[in-house]
C-alpha positions in Angstrom: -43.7 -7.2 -56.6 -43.3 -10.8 -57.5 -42.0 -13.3 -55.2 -38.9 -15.4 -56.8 -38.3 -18.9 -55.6 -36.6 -21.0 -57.7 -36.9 -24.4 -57.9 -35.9 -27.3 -55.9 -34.5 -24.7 -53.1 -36.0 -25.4 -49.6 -39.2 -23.4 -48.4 -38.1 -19.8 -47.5 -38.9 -19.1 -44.0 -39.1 -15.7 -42.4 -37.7 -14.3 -45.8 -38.0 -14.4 -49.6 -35.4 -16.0 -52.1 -35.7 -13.1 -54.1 -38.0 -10.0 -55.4 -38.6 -9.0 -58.8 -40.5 -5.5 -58.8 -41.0 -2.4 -61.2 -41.3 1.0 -60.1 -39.8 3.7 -58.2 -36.9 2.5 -56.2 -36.3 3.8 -52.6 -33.3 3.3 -51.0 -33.4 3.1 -47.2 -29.9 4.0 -45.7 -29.0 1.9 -42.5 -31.7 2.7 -39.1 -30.4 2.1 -35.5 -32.8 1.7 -33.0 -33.3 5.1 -31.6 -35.7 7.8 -30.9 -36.1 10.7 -33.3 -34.2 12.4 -30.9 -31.4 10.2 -31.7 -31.3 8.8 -28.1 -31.8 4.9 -27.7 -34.4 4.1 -24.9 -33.0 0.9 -24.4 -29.9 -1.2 -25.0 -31.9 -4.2 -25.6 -32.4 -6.2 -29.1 -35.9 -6.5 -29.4 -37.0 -3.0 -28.4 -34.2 -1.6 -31.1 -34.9 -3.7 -33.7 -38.4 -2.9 -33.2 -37.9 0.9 -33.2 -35.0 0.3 -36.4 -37.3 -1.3 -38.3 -40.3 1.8 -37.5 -37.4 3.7 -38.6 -37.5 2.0 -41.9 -40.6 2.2 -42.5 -41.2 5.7 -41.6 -38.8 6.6 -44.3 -40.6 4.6 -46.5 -43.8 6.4 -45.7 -42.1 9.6 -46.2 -41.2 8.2 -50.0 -44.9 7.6 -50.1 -45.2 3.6 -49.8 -46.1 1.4 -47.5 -44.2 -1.7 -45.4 -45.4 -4.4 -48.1 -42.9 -2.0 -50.4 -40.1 -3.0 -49.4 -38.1 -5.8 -51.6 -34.7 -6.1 -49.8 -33.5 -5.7 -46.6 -29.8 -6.3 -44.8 -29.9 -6.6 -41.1 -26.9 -5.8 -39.2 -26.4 -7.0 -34.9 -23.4 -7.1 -33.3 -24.5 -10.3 -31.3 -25.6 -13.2 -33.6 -26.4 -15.6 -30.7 -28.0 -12.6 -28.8 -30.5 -12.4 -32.4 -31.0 -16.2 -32.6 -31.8 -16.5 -28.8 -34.8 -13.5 -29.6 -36.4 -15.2 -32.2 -39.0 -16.0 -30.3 -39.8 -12.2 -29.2 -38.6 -11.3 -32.6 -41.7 -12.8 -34.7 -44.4 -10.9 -33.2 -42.3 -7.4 -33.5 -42.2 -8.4 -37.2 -45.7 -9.4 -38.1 -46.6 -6.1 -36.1 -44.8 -4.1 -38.8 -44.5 -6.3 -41.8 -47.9 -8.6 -41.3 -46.5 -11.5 -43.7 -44.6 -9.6 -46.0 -40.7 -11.1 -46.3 -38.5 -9.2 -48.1 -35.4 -10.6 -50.0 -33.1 -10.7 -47.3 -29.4 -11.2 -45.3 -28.5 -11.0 -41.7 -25.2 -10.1 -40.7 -23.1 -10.1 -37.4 -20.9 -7.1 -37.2 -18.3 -6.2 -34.6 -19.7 -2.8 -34.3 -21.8 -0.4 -35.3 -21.3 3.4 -36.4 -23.5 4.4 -32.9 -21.9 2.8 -29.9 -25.3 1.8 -28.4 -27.0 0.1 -31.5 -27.1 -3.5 -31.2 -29.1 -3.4 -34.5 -29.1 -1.7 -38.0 -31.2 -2.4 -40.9 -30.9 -1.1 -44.4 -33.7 -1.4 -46.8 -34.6 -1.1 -50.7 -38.2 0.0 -51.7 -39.9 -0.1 -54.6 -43.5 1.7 -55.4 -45.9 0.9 -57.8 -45.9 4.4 -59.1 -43.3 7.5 -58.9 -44.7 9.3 -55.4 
């Protein structure tokens, strides 16, 4: 995968402008954050978007790649202030998952969300080097 940044736009923080790759393209339908049991063990932000984005990657991993795969990514929360205000917390959940790998990506406030108690969904596209 290639970063893309083109010229003259500001320094991409926390993301990539865009991702130009080659290979065999995985795409990730939206993860909540719950438990494979499909419970949520908590109703927090942080701890949901942690376990959406394991979800992620776990499928991923089941396509046979890795986190530093992934080339786009849409983040869905039904409480934009609630996300800017977790920032902070936010960062280390990240680099926990993704080290410093920033997909191309978008963050969106919903109203709602298919699963009543998921406060966060994120949708991913993969690509691997080779067909897994």
């Amino acid at each position: 995968m290639k970063v893309v940044h083109p010229a003259g736009f500001p320094p991409a923080r926390g993301y990539s402008n865009g991702i130009s790759a080659h290979g065999l393209t995985v795409y990730v339908a939206g993860q909540v954050g719950w438990e494979p049991d499909g419970t949520f063990a908590s109703g927090e932000l942080v701890p949901q978007f942690s376990r959406a984005l394991e979800n992620v990657i776990a499928v991923v991993r089941a396509a046979g790649g890795e986190p530093h795969h992934i080339a786009q990514m849409t983040i869905y929360v039904t409480d934009m202030a609630a996300y800017r205000a977790a920032a902070g917390a936010l960062a280390p959940v990240w680099r926990e998952k993704m080290g410093r790998h920033y997909p191309a990506m978008a963050l969106v406030a919903v109203s709602e969300l298919v699963e009543p108690r998921a406060t966060v969904e994120i949708q991913a596209v993969a690509v691997l080097e080779e067909a897994a």
